[in-house]
C-alpha positions in Angstrom: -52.3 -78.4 33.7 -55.1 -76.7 35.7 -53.6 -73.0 37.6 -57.1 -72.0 39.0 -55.4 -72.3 42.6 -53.1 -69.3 41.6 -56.1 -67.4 40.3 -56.6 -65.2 43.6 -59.2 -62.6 44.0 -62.3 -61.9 42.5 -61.1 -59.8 39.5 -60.5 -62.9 37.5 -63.7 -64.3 38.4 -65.4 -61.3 37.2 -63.1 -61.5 34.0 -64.5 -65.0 33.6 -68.3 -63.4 34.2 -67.7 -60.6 31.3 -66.1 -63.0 28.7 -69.1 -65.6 29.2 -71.8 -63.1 28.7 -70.1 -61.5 26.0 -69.5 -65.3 24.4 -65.6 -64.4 24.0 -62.6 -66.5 24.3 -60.5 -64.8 27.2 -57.2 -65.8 28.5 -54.4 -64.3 30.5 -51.4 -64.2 28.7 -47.6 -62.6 29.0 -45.9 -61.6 32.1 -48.1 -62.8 35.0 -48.1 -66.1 33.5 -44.5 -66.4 34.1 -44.4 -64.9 37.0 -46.7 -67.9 38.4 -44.2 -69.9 37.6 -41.5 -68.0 38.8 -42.8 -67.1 42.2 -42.7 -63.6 41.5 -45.3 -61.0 42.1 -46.9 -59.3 39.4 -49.2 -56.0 39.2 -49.9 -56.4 35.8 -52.1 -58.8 34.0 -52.7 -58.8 30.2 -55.6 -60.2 29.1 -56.2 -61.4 25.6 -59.7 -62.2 23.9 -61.0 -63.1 20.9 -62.6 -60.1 19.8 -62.8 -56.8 21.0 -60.4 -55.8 24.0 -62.0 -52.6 24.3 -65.6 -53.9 24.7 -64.4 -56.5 27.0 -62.6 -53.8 29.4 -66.1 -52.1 29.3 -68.3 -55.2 30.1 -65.1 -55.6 32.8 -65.6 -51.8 34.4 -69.2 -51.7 34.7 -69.3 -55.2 36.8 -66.7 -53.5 39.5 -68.8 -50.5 39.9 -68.6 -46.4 38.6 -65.2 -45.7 40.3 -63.5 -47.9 37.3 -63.0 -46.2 34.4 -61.7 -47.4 31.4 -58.6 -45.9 29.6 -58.7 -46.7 26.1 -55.7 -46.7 23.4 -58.3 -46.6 20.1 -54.8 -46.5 17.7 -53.4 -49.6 19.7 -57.2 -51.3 20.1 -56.0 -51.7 23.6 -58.0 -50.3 26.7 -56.6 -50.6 30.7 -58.5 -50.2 33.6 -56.9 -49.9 37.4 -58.7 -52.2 39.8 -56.5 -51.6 43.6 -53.5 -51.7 43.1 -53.5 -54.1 39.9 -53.5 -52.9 36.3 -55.5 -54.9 33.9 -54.7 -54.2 30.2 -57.1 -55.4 27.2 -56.5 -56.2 23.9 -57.8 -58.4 21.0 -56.5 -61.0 19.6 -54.3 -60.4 16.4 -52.1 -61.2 13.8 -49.3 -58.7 13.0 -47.1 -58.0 9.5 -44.3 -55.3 9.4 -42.4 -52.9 7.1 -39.1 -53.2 7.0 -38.5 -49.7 8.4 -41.3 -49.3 10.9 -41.5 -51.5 13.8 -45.1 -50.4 14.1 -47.5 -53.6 13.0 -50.2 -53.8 10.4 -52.6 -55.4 12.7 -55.7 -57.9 11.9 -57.9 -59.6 14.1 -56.8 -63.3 14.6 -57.1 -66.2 16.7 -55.7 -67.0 20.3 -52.6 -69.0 18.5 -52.1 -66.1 16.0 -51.7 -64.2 19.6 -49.2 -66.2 21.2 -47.4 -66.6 18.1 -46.5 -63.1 17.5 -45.3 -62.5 21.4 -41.6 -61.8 21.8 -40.7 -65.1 23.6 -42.2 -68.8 24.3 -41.8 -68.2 28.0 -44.1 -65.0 27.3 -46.4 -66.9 25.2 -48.0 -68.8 28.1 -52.2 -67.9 28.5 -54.5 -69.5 31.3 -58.0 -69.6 30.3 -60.8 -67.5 31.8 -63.5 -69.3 30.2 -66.0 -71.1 32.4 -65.7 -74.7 30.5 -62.0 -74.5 30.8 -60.8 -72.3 33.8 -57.4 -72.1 34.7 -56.1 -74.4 32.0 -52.4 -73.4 30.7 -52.4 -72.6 27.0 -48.7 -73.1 25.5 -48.3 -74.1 22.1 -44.9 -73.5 22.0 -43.5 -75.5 25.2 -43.2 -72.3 26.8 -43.0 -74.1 30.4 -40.3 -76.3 29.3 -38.4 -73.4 27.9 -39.1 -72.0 31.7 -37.7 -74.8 33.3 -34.3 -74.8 31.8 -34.4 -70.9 31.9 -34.2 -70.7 28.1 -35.3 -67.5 25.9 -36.4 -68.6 22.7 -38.7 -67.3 20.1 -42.5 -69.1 19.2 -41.5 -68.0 15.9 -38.8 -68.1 13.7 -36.3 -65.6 14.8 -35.1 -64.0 12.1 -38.9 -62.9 11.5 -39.3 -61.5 15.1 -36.4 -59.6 15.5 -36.6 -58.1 11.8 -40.3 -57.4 12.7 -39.7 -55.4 15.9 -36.0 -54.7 16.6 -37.2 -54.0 20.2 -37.1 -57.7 21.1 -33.2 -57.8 20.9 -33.3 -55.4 23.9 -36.1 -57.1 25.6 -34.0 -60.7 25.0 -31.2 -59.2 26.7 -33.4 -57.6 29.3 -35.0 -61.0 30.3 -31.8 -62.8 30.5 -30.1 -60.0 32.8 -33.4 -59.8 35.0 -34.6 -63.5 35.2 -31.1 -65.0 34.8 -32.1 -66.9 32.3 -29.9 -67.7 28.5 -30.5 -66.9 25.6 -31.0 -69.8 22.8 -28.1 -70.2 20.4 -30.5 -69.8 17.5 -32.1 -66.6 19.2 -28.7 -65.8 20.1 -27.3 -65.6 16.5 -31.1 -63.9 15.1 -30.1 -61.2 17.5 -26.2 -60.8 16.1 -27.7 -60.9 12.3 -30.1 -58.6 12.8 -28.1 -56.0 14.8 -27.8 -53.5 12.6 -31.8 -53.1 13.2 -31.9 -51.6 16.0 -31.8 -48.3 14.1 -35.3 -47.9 13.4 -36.2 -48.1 17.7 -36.1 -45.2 19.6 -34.0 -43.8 21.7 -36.5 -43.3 24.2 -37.7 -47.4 24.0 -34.1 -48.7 23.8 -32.9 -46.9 27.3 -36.3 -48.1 29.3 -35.0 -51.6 28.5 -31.7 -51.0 29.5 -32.8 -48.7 32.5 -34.4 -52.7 33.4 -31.7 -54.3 32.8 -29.5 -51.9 35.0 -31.6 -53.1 38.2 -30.8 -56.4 37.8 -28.7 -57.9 40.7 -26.1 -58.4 38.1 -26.2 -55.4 35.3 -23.0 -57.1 33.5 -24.7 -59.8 32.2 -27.1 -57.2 30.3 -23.6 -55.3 29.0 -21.7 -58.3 28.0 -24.7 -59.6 26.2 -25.1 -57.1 24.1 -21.3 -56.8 23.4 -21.6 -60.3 22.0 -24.5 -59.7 20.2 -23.0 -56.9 18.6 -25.5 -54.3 20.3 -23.2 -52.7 22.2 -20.8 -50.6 19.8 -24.1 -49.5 17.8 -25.5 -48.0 21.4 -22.7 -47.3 23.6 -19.5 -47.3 21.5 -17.8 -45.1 24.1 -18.2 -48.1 26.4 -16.7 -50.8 24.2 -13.5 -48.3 23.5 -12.3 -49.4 26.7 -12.0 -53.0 25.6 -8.3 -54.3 25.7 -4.8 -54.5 27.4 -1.6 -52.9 25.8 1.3 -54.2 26.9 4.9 -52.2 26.3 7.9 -52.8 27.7 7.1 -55.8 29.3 3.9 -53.1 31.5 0.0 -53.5 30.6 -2.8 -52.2 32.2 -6.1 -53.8 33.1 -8.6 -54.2 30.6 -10.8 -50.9 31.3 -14.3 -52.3 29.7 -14.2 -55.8 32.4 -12.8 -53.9 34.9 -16.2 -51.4 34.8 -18.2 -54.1 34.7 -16.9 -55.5 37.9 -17.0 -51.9 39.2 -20.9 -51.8 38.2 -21.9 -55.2 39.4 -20.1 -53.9 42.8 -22.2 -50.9 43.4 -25.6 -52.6 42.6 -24.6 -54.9 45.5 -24.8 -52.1 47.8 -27.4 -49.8 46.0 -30.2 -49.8 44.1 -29.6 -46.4 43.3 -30.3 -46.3 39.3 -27.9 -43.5 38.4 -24.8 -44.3 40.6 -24.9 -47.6 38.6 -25.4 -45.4 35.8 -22.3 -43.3 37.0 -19.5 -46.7 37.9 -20.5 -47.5 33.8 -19.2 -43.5 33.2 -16.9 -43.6 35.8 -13.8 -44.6 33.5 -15.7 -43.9 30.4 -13.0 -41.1 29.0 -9.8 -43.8 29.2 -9.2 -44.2 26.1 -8.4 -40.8 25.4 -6.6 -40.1 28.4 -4.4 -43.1 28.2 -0.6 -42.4 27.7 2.6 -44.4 27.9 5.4 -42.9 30.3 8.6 -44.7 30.3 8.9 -44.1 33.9 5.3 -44.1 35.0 4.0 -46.8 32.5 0.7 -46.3 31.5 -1.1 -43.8 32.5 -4.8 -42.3 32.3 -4.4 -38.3 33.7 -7.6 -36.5 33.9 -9.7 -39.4 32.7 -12.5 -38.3 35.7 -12.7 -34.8 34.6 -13.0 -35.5 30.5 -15.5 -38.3 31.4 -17.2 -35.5 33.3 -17.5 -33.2 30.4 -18.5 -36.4 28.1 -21.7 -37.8 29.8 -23.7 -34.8 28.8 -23.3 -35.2 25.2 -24.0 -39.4 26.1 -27.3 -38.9 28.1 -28.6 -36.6 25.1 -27.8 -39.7 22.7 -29.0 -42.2 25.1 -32.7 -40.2 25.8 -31.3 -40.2 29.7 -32.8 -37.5 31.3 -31.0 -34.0 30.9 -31.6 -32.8 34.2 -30.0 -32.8 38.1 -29.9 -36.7 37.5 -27.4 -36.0 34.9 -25.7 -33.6 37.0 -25.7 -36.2 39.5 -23.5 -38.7 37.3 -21.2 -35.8 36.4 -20.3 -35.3 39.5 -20.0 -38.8 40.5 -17.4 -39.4 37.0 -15.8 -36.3 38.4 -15.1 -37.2 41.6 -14.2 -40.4 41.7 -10.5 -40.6 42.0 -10.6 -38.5 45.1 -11.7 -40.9 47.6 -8.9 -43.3 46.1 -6.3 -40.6 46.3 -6.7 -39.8 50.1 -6.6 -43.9 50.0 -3.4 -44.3 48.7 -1.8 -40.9 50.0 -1.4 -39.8 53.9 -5.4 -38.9 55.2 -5.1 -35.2 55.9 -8.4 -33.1 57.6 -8.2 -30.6 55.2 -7.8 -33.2 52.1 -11.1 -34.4 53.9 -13.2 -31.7 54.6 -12.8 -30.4 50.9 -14.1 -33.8 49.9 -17.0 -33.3 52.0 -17.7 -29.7 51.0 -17.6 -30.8 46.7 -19.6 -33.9 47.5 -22.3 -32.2 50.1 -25.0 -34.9 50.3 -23.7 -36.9 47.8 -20.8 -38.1 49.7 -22.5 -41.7 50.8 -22.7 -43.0 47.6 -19.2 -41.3 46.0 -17.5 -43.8 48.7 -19.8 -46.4 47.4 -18.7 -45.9 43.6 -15.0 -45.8 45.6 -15.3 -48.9 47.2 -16.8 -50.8 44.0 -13.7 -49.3 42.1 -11.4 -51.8 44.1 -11.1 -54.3 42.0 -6.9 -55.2 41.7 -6.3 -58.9 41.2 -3.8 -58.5 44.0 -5.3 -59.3 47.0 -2.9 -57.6 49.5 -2.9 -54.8 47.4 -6.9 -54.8 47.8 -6.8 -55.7 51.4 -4.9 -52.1 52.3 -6.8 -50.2 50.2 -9.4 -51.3 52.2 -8.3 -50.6 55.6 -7.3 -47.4 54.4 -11.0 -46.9 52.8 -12.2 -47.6 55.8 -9.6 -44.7 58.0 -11.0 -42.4 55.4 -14.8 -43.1 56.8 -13.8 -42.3 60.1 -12.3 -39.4 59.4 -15.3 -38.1 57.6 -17.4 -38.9 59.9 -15.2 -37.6 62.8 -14.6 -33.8 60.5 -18.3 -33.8 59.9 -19.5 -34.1 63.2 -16.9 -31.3 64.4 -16.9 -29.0 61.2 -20.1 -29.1 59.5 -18.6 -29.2 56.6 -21.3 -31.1 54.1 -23.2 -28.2 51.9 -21.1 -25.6 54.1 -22.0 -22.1 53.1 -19.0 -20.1 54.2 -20.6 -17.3 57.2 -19.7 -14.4 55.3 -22.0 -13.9 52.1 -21.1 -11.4 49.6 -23.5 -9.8 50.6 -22.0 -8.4 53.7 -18.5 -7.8 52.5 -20.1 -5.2 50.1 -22.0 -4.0 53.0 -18.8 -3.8 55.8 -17.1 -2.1 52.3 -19.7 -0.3 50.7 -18.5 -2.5 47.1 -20.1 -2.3 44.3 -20.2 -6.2 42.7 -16.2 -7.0 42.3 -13.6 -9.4 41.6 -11.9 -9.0 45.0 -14.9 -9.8 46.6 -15.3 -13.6 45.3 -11.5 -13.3 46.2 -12.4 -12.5 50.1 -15.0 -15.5 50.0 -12.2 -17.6 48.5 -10.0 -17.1 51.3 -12.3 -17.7 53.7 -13.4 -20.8 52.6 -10.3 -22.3 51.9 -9.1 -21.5 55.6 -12.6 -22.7 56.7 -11.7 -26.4 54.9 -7.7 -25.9 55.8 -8.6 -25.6 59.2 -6.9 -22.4 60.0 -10.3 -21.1 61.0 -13.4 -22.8 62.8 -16.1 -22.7 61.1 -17.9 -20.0 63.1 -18.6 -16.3 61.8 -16.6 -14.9 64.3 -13.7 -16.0 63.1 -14.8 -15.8 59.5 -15.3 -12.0 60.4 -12.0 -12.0 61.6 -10.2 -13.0 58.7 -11.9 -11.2 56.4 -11.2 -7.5 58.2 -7.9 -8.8 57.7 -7.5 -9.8 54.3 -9.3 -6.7 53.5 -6.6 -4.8 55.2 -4.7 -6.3 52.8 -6.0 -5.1 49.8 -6.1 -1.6 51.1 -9.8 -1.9 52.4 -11.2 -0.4 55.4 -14.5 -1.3 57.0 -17.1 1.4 56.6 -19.9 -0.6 58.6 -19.7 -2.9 61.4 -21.8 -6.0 61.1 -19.7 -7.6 64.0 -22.2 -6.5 67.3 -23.4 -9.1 69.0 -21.7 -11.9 66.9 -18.4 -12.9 69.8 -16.1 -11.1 66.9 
């Protein structure tokens, strides 16, 4: 099978011009292969060559001019150069052999086969030639494009060996299939399950970019339940697997938490591509298990599971090498928040109920609905249908409050700052208590949202407390 006609652009003829005046074998191999076949676009081509990658990338860089520079990776033997907005990555062609506690290869030079054969998956094994006597001819000794066809992963080599070799793969597997929709081979399949346990020797840091992948997929799940069955899961993200199973007493269960978050996630990747409010609807029930109690009255019960799960996903993001930063902070308050949208669902819509859900979300409030909306998941479909409706009076609301009140990322009108001044106070507790009561009647709607009446209030709370203004900060202000 000739693919010259998918060849496009000049780089690959000027590929083809380097590898014949160097006298190399050159292929394209990996990724952008597939993706041919696939119909997807790619930004990334390997290229492979029977000898040096490095002196090839050169030989590449000086045909496209002086503003190509070549990045070289001398403890890899890789080099990459950037050519628009492609990036073209080099390397020789090798053989590979492994310790059995480093996944990092002892690396030989080798032949084209010796290439493909030590590639994670047949599908990913594919090379089209560069050379001139043989341009654009597919290269798959390993039936890669049938494997393609039926949307099968499978190994070019024997499984056990690959995944021992470089635990990584298992991820990658799992990856694929989640991305590409594709399955997984049975042998493959049961490589991954025996060879579980290796997954120790990867870091943190390259296990969480797969699954980061596999968490933009159109349906995340797939990636989760994967690695459940593969036994991945529990080594990774035991907290997630703890919500497996119903418990039934008295004749009362409860859904089973670990399916039911799946559903949740796969619902908020339909209607965001957000990476960390996916991230946040896996969390979002996350602290269940310890919450969960049996009242004879109630039946079961999970109090306070939102606020728990909040103070868990710290301690989850360090194990997982997710970034410790606002992004974290961002799923925190996500976990927390999450049962109040459903509350004010369920329960009478108040303003004030309302506006204080505005002020805690503040800009986050668009996608907190979102992870609300994804959490209806009840088997009852009436019961599903007025949650809905109700979801939907909630919306309105906001939007009604926030175009009146200005509530989102309110700042209450009177700072600190000028209650010590009107006072002359030094820093105090019954200042904070001042600002308290003002905001509260701010998002109770005893007061406008206006510093007139802010000012108001707080002369009078002062008054209270045995205060008496020293300074008037009110001129000019309508107080």
């Amino acid at each position: 099978m000739n693919l010259s006609a998918y060849l496009k652009g000049d780089i690959f003829k000027i590929l083809s011009q380097a590898a014949e005046e160097m006298n190399v074998r050159c292929c394209i191999v990996g990724g952008y292969v597939r993706d041919i076949f696939l119909g997807r676009a790619s930004k990334d081509i390997d290229v492979v060559t029977v000898g040096s990658g490095v002196d090839l990338a050169g030989q590449v860089a000086a045909k496209l001019g002086s503003k190509c520079q070549v990045v070289v990776f001398r403890n890899f033997g890789t080099a990459q150069i950037k050519y628009h907005q492609t990036e073209i990555e080099f390397v020789g062609a090798r053989r590979e052999s492994y310790r059995h506690d480093s996944r990092k290869p002892v690396v030989e030079n080798g032949t084209l086969e010796d290439d493909q054969i030590r590639r994670d998956f047949t599908v990913n094994a594919m090379a089209i030639s560069l050379n001139r006597d043989d341009y654009g001819e597919l290269i798959d000794p390993f039936d890669g494009l049938k494997d393609l066809e039926k949307r099968l992963l499978r190994t070019p080599a024997d499984p056990e060996i690959t995944f021992s070799d470089d635990p990584l793969r298992m991820m990658r597997a799992i990856r694929f299939a989640t991305v590409l929709d594709f399955h997984i081979h049975p042998v493959t399949f049961n490589a991954i399950y025996k060879n579980r346990e290796r997954i120790s020797i990867v870091s943190g840091e390259r296990i969480i970019e797969e699954m980061n992948k596999m968490m933009m997929a159109p349906r995340p799940s797939t990636g989760f339940s994967l690695m459940d069955e593969t036994g991945l899961l529990p080594l990774i993200l035991p907290e997630l697997c703890a919500l497996k199973g119903v418990e039934t007493r008295e004749g009362r269960g409860h859904k089973d938490n670990f399916q039911h978050t799946l559903m949740v996630l796969d619902n908020v990747a339909a209607m965001s591509d957000n990476l960390y409010l996916r991230w946040a609807a896996v969390f979002h029930d996350i602290a269940k298990p310890q919450c969960k109690r049996w009242d004879p009255r109630l039946g079961w019960t999970f109090h306070n599971h939102n606020f728990l799960g909040e103070k868990m996903i710290p301690r989850i993001f360090r194990r997982l090498k997710l970034p410790m930063n606002e992004k974290m902070k961002y799923v925190q308050k996500m976990v927390s928040l999450h049962m109040r949208p459903i509350a004010l669902i369920e329960d009478t819509v108040t303003d004030s109920a309302v506006r204080r859900l505005l002020f805690d979300a503040g800009d986050d409030i668009e996608d907190l609905m979102i992870l609300c909306q994804a959490d209806i998941t009840s088997k009852n479909q009436e019961k599903v249908h007025r949650y809905m409706a109700n979801y939907q009076e909630v919306r309105q609301k906001m939007k009604d409050l926030e175009e009146r009140d200005r509530i989102r990322n309110m700042q209450p009108p009177i700072t600190g700052d000028i209650i010590m001044q009107v006072f002359e106070l030094t820093p105090c507790r019954v200042i904070g208590e001042i600002k308290d009561a003002i905001k509260d009647a701010i998002l109770e709607g005893e007061i406008p949202n206006e510093y007139g009446a802010a000012y108001r209030l707080m002369l009078k709370l002062a008054a209270e407390k045995g205060l008496k203004p020293v300074n008037d900060l009110s001129q000019g202000l309508g107080t």
